[in-house]
C-alpha positions, 0 to 999 in steps of 0.5 A: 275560542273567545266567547263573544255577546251580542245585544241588538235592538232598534236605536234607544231600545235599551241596549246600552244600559243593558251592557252598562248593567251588565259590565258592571257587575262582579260576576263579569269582571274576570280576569283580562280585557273586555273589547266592547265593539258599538255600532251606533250612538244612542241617547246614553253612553259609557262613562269613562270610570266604568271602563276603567274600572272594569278594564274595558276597551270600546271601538266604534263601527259606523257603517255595516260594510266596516263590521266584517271579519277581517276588521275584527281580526285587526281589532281582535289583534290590537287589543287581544281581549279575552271576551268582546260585547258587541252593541249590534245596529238595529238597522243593520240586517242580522242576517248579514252577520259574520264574525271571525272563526276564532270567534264564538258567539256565546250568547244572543240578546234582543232588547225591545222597548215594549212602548215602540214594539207595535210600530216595529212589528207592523212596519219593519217586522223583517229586521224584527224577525232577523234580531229576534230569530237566533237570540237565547233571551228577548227583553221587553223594557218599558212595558208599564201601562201596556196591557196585552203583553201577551200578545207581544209573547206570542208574537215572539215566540211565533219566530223563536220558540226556545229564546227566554223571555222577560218583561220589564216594567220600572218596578222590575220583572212583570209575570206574562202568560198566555192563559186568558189569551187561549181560544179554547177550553183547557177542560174539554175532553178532547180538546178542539183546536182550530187554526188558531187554537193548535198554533196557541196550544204549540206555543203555549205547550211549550213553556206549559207542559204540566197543564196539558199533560193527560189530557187529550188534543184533536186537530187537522194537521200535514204529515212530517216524516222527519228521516231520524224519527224512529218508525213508530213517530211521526210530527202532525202540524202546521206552516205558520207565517212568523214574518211574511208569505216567505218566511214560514215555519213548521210548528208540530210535536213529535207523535208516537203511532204504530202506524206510521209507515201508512202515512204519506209525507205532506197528507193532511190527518185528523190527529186525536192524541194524548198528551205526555211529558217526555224527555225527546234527544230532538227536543235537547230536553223534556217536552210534549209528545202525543200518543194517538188515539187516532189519526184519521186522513182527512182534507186540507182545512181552509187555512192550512197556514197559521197566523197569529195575528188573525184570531178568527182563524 
């Protein structure tokens, strides 16, 4: 399988000096031809000499019909490379990509200019969402001057909760967390979370296991019944809205009960649990996992749907 790397992102979003960088550096430059496939034309280019000296081939696909299977067997065919990059069009629906079978996408990377990230997210939040979804890192350039970086995280981490993601400004990495933006009191016993609160726990749970592990979380939230759990585990949570009224997601950790099998799929419960850091196959990883103290049936809350740009929620 030849591995191929993806970078997408909205025309001048960074991408082209991202695999600049990238391309250059002696841990890429192994042994055999690189194919970097562009989609479209930006403010910057590849010099000549880079190519050159990293043994490196580019072809150009204008139009998003033209980026099809067939016609990257032919490329593949004429250039034999041993890695392709490709310089993904922002404009073109994510969604409609396929790539050859020989093929095997390696990694996925979104570049995001932190100064236009607002504008994008109001008015094409779909393409947005279709670039971000499956993408294992999201880079955020750009970001001096801007203070509420931590909405732009949780924003992103509504559509990809396991994707990496950094924040760059012109003096390098910027620290982001989700610390001051939490609408509830990390010291009460338990913790209360409403709507908004158990979606900003989940996200924040996520990449911050330590500080919630022992301590004990309630919260309204619909029954999954997931059929490879084991009888005594359950997942409470919530649909959330990561892009639009079609495009919903489950967000809910996995929750150990003796009495699960009393439960129905989709019932609403009132879930007082313990937090705890486990290693969950699920997960592919350490994660959170509830203990409950209780779960109660109760009835559906006025917003049963999460969204994250609504905190009053």
């Amino acid at each position: 399988m030849k591995p191929v790397y993806i970078i997408n992102g909205f025309l001048d979003s960074g991408k082209t000096d991202f695999f600049r960088y990238t391309i250059a550096q002696p841990y890429f430059r192994t042994k055999g031809k690189t194919l970097l496939i562009v989609c479209e034309d930006g403010e910057n280019d590849y010099e000549e000499k880079l190519l050159k000296s990293t043994n490196t081939v580019i072809e150009k696909i204008e139009d998003e019909e033209d980026f099809n299977p067939d016609a990257l067997i032919a490329l593949d065919a004429k250039h034999n490379p041993e890695r392709v990059l490709v310089e993904y069009n922002g404009m073109w629906n994510f969604k409609n990509l396929k790539l050859p079978v020989m093929w095997n996408l390696e990694q996925q990377i979104t570049v995001i200019d932190a100064s236009s990230f607002e504008l994008y997210f109001n008015n094409m939040k779909s393409l947005l969402a279709e670039q971000i979804r499956n993408s294992d890192l999201i880079l955020f350039n750009r970001c001096d001057g801007i203070e509420d970086l931590a909405s732009y995280k949780r924003n992103v981490k509504a559509i990809n909760q396991k994707a990496d993601i950094i924040f760059e400004d012109k003096n390098g990495e910027v620290d982001v967390t989700l610390d001051e933006d939490l609408p509830f009191d990390l010291n009460a016993n338990p913790i209360d979370l409403n709507n908004y609160g158990y979606g900003m726990f989940y996200l924040d749970a996520l990449d911050h296991v330590d500080r919630y592990e022992g301590k004990t979380v309630r919260f309204k939230g619909m029954v999954l019944k997931p059929t490879e759990f084991p009888e005594n585990r359950f997942v409470p949570g919530r649909m959330a809205m990561t892009c639009c009224a079609q495009d919903m997601q489950f967000l809910g950790f996995a929750c150990e009960y003796d009495k699960v099998a009393d439960l129905n799929e989709k019932d609403w419960v009132l879930v007082t649990a313990k937090v705890e850091k486990q290693y969950v196959e699920e997960y592919q990883g350490e994660g959170p996992v509830l203990k409950a103290v209780s779960v109660e049936k109760t009835t559906e809350p006025d917003n049963p749907v999460i969204d994250f740009s609504n905190p009053e929620q």
